[in-house]
PDB file of N, CA, C and O in Angstrom:
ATOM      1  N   UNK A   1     -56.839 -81.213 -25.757  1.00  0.00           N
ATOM      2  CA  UNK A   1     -55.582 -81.925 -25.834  1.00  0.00           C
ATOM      3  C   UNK A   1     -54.797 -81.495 -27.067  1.00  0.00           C
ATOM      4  O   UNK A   1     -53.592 -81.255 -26.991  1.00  0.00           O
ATOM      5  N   UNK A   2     -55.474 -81.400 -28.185  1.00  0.00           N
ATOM      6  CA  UNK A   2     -54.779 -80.952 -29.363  1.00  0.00           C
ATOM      7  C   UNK A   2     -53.852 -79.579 -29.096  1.00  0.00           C
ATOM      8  O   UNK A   2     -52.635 -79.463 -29.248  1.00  0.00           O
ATOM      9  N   UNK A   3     -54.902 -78.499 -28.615  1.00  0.00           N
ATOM     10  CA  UNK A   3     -54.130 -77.434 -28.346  1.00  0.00           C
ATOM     11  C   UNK A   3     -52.750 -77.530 -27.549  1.00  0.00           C
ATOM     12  O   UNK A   3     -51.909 -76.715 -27.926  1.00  0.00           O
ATOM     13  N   UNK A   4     -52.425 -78.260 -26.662  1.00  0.00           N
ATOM     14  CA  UNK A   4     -50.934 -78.701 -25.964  1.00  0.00           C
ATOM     15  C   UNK A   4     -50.492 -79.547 -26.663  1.00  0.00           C
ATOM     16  O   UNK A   4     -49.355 -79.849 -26.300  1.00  0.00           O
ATOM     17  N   UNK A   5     -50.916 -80.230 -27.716  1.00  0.00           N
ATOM     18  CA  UNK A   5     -49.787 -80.890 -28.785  1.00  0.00           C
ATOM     19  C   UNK A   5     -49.568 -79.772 -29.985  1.00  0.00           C
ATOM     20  O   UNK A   5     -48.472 -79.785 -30.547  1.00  0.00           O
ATOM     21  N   UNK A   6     -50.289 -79.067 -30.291  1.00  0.00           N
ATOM     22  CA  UNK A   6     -49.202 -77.880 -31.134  1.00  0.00           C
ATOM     23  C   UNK A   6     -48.515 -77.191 -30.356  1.00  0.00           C
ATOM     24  O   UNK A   6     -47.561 -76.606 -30.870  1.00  0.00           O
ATOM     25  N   UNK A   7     -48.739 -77.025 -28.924  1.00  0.00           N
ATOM     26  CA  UNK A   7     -48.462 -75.701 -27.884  1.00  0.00           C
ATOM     27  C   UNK A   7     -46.579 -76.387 -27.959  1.00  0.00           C
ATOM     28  O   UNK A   7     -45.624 -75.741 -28.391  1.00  0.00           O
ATOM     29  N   UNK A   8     -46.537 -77.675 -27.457  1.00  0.00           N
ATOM     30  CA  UNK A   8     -45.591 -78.160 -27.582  1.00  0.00           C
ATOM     31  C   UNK A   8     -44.405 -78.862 -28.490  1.00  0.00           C
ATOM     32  O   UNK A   8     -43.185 -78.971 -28.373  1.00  0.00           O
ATOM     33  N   UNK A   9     -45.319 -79.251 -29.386  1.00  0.00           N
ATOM     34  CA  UNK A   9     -44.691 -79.326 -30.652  1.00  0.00           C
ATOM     35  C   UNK A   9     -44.478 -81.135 -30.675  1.00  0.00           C
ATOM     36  O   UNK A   9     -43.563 -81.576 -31.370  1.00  0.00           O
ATOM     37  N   UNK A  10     -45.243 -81.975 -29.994  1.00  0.00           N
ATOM     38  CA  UNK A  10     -45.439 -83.363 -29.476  1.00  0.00           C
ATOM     39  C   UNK A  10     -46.032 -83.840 -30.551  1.00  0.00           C
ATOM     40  O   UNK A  10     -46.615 -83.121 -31.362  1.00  0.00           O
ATOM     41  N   UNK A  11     -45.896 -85.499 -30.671  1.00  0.00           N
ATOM     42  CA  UNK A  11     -46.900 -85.704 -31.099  1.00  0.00           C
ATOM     43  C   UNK A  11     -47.999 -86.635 -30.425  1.00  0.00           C
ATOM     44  O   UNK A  11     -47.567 -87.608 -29.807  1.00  0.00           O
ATOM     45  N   UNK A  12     -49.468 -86.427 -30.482  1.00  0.00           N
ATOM     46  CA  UNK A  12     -50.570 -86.892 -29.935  1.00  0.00           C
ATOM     47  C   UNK A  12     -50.384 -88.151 -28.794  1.00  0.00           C
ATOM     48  O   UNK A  12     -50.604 -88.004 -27.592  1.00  0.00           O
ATOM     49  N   UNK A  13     -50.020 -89.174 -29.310  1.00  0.00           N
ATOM     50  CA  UNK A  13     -49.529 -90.529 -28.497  1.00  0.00           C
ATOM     51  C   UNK A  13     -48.411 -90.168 -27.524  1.00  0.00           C
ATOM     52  O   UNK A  13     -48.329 -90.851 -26.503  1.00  0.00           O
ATOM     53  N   UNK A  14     -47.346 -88.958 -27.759  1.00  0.00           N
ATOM     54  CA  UNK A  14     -46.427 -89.443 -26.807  1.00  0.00           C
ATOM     55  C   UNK A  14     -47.085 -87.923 -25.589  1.00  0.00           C
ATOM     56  O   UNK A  14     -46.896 -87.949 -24.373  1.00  0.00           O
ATOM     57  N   UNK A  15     -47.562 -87.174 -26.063  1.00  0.00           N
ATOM     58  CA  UNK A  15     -48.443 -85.867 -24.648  1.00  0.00           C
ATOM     59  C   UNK A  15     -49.320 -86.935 -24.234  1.00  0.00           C
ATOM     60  O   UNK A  15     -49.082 -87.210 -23.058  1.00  0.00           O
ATOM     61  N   UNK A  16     -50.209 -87.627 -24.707  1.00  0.00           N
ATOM     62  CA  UNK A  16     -51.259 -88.495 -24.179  1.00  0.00           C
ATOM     63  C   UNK A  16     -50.521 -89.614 -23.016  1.00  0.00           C
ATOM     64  O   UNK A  16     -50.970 -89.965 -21.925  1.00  0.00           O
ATOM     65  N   UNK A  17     -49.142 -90.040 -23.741  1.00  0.00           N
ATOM     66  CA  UNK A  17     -48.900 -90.704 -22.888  1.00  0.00           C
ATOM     67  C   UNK A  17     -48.114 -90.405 -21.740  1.00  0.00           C
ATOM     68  O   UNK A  17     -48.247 -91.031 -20.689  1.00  0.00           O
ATOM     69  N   UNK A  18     -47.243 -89.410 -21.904  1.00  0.00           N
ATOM     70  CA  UNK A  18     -46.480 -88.505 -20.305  1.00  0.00           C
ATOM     71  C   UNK A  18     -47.894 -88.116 -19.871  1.00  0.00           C
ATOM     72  O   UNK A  18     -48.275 -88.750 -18.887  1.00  0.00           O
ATOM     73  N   UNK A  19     -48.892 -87.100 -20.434  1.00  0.00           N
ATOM     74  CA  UNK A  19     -49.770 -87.284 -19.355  1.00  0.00           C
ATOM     75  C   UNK A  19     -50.573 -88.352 -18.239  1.00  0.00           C
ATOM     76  O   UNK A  19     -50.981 -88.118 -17.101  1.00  0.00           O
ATOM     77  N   UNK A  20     -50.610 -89.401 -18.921  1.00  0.00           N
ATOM     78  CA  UNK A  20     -51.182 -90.579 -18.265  1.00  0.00           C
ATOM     79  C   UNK A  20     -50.040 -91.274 -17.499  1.00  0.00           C
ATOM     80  O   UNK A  20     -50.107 -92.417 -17.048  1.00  0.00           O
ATOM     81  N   UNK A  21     -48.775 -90.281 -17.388  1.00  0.00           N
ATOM     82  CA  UNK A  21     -47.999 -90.729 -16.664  1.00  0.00           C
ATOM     83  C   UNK A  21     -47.620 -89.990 -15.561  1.00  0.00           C
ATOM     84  O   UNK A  21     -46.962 -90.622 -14.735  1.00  0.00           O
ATOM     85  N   UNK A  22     -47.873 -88.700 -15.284  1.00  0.00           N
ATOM     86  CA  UNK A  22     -48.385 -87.834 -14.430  1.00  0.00           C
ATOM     87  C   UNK A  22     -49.495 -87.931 -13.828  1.00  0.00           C
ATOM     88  O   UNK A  22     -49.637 -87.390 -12.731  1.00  0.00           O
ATOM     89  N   UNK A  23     -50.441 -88.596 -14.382  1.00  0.00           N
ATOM     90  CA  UNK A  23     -51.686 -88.202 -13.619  1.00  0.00           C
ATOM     91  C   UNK A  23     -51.743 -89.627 -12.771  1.00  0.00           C
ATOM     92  O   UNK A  23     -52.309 -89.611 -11.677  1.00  0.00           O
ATOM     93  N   UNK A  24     -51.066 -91.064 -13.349  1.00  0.00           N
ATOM     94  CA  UNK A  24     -50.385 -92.560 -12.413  1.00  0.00           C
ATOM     95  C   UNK A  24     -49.857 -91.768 -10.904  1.00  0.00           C
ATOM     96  O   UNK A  24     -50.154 -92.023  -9.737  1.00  0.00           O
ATOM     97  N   UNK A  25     -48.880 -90.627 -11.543  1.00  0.00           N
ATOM     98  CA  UNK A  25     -48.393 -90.177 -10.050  1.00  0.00           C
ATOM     99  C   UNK A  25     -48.551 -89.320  -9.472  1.00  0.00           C
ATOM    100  O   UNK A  25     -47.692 -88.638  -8.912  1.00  0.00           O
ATOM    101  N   UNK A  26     -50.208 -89.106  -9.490  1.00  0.00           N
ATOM    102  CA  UNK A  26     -50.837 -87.968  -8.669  1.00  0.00           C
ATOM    103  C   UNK A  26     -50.626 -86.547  -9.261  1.00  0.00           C
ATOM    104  O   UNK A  26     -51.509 -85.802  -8.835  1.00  0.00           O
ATOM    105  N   UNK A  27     -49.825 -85.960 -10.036  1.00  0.00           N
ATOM    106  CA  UNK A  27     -49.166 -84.973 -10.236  1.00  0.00           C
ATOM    107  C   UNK A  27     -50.093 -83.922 -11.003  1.00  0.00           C
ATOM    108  O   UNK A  27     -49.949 -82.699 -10.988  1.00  0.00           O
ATOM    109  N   UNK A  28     -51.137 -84.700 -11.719  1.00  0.00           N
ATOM    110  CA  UNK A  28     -52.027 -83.746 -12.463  1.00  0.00           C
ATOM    111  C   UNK A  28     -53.141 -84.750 -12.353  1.00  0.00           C
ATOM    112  O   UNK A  28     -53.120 -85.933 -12.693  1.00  0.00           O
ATOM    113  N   UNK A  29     -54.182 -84.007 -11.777  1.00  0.00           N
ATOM    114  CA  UNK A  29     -55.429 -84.512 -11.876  1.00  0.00           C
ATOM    115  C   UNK A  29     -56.530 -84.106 -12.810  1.00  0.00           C
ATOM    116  O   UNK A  29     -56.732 -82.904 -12.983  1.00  0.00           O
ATOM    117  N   UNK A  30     -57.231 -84.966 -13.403  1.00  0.00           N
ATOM    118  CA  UNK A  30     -57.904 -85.039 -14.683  1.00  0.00           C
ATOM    119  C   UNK A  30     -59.557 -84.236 -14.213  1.00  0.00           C
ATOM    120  O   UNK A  30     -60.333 -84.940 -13.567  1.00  0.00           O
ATOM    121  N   UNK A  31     -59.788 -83.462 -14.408  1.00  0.00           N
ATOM    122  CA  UNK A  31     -61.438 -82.411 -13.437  1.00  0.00           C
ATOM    123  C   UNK A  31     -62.616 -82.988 -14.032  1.00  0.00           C
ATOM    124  O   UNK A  31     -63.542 -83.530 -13.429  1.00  0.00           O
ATOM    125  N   UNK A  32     -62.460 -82.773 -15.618  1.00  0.00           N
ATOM    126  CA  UNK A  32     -63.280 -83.188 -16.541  1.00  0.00           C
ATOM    127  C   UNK A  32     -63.154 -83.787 -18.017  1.00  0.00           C
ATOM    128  O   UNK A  32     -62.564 -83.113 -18.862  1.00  0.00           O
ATOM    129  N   UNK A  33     -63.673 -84.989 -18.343  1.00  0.00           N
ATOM    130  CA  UNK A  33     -64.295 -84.800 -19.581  1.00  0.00           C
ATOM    131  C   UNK A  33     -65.162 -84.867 -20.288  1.00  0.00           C
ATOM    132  O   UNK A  33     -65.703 -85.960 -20.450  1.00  0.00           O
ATOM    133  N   UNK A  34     -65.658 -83.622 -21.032  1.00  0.00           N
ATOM    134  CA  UNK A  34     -67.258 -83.882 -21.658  1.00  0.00           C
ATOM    135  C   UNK A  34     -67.057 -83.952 -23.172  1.00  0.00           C
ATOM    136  O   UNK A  34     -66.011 -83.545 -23.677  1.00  0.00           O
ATOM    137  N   UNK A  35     -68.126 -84.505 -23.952  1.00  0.00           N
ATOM    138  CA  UNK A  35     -68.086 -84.322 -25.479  1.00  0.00           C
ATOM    139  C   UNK A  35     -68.463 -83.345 -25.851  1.00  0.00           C
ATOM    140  O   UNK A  35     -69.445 -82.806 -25.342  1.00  0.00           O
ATOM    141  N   UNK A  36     -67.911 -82.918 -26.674  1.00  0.00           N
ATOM    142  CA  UNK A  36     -67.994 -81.425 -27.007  1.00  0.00           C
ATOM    143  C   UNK A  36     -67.805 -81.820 -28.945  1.00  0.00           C
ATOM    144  O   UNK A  36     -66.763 -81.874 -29.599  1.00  0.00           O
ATOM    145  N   UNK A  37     -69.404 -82.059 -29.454  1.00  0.00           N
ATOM    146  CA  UNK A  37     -69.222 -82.334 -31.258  1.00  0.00           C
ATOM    147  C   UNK A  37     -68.395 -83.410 -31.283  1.00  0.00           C
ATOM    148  O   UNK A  37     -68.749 -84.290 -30.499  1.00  0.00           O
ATOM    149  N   UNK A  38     -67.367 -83.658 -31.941  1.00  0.00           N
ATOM    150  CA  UNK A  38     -66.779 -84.807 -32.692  1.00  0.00           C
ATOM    151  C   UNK A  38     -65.579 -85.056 -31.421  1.00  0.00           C
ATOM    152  O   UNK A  38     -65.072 -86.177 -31.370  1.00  0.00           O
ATOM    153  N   UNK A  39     -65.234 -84.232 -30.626  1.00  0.00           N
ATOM    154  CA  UNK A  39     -64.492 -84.786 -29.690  1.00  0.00           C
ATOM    155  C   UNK A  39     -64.319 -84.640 -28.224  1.00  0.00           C
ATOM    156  O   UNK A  39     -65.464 -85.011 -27.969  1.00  0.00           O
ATOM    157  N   UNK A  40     -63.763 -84.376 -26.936  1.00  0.00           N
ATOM    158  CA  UNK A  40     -63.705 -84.487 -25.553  1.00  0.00           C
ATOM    159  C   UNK A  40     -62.782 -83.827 -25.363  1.00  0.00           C
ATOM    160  O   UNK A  40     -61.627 -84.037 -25.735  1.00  0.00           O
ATOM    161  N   UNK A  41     -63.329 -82.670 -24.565  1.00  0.00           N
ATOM    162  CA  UNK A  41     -62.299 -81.392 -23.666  1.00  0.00           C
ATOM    163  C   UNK A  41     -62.057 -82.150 -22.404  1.00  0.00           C
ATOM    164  O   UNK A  41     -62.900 -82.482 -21.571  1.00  0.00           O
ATOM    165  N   UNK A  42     -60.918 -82.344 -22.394  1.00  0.00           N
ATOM    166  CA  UNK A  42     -59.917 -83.181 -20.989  1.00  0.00           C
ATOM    167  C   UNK A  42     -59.936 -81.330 -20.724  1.00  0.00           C
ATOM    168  O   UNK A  42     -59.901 -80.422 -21.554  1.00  0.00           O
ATOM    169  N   UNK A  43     -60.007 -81.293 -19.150  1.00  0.00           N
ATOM    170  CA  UNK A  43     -59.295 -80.309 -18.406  1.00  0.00           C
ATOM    171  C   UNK A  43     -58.610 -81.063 -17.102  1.00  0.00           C
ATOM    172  O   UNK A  43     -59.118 -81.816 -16.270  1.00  0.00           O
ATOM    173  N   UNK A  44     -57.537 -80.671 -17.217  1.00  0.00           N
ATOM    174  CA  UNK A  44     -56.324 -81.053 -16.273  1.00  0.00           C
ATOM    175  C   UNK A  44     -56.033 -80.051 -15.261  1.00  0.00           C
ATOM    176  O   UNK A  44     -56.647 -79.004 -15.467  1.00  0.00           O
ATOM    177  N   UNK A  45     -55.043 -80.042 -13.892  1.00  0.00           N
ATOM    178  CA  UNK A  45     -55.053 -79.505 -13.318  1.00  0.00           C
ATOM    179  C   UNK A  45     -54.088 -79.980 -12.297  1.00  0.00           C
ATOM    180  O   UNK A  45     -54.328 -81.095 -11.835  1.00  0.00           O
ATOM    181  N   UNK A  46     -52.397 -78.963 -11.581  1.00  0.00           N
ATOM    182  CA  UNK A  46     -51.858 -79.372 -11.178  1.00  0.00           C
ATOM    183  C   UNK A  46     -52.088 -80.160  -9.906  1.00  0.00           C
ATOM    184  O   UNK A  46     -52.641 -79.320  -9.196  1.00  0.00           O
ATOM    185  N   UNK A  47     -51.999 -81.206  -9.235  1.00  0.00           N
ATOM    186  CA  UNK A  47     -52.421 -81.159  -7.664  1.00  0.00           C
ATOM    187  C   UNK A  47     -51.319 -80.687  -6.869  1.00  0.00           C
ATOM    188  O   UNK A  47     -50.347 -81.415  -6.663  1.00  0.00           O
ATOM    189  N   UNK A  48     -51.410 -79.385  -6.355  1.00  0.00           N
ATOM    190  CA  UNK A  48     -50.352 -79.151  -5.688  1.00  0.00           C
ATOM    191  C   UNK A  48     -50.031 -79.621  -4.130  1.00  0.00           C
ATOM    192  O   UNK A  48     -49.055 -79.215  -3.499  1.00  0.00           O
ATOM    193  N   UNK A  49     -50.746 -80.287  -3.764  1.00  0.00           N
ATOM    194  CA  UNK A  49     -51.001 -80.989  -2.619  1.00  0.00           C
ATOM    195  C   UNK A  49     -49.759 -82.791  -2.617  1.00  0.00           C
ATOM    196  O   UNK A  49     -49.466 -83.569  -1.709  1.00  0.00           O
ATOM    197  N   UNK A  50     -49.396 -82.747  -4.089  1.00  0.00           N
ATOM    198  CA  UNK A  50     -48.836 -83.791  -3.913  1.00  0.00           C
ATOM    199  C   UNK A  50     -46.738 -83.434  -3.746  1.00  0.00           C
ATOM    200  O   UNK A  50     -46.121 -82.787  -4.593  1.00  0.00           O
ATOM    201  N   UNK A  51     -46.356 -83.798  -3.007  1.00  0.00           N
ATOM    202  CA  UNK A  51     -45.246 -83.664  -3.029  1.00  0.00           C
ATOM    203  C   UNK A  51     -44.033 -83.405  -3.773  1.00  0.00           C
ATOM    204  O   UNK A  51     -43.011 -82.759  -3.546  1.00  0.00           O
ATOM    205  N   UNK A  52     -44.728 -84.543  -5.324  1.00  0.00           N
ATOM    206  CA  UNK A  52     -44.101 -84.846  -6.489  1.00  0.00           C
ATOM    207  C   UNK A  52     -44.439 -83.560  -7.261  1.00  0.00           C
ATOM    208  O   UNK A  52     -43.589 -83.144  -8.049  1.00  0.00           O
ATOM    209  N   UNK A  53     -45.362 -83.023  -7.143  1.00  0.00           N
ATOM    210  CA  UNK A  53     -45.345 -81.954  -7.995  1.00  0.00           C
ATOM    211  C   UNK A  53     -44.996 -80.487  -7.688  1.00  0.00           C
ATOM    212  O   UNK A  53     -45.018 -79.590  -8.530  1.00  0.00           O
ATOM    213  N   UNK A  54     -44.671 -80.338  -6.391  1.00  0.00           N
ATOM    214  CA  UNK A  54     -43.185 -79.491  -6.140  1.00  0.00           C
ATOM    215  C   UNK A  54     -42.305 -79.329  -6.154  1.00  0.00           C
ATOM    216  O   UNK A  54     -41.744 -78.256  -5.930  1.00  0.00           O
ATOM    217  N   UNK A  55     -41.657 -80.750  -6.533  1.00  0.00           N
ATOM    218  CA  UNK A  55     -40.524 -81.100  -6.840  1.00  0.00           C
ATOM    219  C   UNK A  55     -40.117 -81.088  -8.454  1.00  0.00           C
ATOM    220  O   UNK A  55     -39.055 -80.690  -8.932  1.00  0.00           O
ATOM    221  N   UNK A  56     -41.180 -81.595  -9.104  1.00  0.00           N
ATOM    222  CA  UNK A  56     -41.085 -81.040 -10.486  1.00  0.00           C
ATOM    223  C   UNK A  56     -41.380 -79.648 -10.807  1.00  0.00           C
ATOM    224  O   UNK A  56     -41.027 -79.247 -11.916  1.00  0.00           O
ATOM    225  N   UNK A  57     -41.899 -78.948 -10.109  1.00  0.00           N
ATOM    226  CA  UNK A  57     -41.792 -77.362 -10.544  1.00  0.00           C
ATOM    227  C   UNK A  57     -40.939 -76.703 -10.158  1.00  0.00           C
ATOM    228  O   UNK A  57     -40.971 -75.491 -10.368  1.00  0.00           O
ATOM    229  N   UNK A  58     -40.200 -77.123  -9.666  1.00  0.00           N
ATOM    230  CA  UNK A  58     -38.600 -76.617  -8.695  1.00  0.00           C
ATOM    231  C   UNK A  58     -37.503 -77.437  -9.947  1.00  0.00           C
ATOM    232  O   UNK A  58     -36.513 -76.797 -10.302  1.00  0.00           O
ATOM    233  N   UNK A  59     -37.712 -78.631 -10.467  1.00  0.00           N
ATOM    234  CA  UNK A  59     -36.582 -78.869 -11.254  1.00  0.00           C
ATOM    235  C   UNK A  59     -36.987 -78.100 -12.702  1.00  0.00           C
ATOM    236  O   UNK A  59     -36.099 -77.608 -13.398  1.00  0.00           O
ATOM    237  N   UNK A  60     -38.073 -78.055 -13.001  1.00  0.00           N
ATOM    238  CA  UNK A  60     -38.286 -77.067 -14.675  1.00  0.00           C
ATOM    239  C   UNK A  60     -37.603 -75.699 -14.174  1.00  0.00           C
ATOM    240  O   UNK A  60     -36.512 -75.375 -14.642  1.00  0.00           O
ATOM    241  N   UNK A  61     -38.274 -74.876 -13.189  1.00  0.00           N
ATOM    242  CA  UNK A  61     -37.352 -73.412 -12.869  1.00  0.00           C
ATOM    243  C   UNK A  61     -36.171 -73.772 -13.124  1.00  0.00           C
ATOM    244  O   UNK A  61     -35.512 -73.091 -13.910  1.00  0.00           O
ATOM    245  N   UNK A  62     -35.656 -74.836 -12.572  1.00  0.00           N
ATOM    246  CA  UNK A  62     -33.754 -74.750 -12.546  1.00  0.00           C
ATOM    247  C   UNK A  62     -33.201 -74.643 -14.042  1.00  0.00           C
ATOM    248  O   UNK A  62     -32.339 -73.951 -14.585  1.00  0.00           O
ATOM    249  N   UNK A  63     -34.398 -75.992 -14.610  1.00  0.00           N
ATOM    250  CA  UNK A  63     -33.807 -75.952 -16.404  1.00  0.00           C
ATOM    251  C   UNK A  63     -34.210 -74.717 -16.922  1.00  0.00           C
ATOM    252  O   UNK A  63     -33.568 -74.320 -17.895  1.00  0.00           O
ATOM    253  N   UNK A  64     -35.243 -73.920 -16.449  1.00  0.00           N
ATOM    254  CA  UNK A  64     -35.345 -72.939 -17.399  1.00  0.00           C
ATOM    255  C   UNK A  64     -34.265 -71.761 -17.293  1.00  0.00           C
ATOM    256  O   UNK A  64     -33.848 -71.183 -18.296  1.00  0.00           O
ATOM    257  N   UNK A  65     -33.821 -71.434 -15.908  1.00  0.00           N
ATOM    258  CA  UNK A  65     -32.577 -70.871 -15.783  1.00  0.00           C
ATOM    259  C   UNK A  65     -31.460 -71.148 -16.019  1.00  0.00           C
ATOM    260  O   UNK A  65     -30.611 -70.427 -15.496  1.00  0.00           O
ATOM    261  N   UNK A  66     -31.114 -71.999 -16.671  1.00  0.00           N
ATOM    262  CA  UNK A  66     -30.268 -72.905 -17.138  1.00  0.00           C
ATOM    263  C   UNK A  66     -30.363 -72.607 -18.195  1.00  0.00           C
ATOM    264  O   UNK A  66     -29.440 -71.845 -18.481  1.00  0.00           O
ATOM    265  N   UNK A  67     -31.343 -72.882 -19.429  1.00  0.00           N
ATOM    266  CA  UNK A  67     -31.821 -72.159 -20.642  1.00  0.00           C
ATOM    267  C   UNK A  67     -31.075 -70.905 -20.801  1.00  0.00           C
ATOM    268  O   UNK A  67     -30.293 -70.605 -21.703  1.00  0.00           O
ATOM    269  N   UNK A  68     -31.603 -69.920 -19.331  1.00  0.00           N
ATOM    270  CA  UNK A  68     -31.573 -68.550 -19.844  1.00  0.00           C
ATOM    271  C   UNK A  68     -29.730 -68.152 -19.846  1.00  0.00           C
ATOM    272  O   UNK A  68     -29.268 -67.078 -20.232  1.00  0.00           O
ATOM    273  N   UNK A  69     -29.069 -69.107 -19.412  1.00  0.00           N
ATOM    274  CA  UNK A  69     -28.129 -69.171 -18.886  1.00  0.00           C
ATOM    275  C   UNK A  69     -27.724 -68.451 -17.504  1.00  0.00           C
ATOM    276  O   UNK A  69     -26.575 -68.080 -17.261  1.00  0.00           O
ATOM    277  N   UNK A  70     -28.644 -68.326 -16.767  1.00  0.00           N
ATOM    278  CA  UNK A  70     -28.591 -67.977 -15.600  1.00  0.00           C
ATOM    279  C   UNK A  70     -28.064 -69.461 -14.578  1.00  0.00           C
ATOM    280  O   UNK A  70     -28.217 -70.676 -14.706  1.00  0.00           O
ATOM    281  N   UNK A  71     -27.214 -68.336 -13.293  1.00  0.00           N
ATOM    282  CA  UNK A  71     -27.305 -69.589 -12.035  1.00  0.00           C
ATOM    283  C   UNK A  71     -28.153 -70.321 -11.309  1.00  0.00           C
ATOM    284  O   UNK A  71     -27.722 -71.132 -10.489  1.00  0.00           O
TER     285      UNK A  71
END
């Protein structure tokens, strides 16, 4: 988890909490977590089976072309 809060530039409570708000709506499902020393490797994983999460990977493309200033 740490590594996607520097990846993103978040801080801890608010990635922890959009994730637990994605995964409420099916959108990312949680595979594993084991202890690993002093803390727990979450591995996540899109479900692409859910509707909602085609629809959010279709609206990030748009913003990212949008970004690039593309149509």
């Amino acid at each position: 988890m740490m590594q996607l809060v520097h990846k993103v530039g978040s801080p801890y409570n608010e990635v922890n909490r959009n994730l637990a708000i994605l995964e409420a709506e099916g959108i990312i499902i949680n595979d594993c977590s084991k202890p690993v020393k002093h803390s727990v490797v979450r591995t996540i994983r899109l479900n692409r089976e859910n509707p909602k999460t085609t629809t959010l990977l279709q609206a990030l493309k748009l913003l990212g072309k949008e970004k690039e200033g593309k149509p």
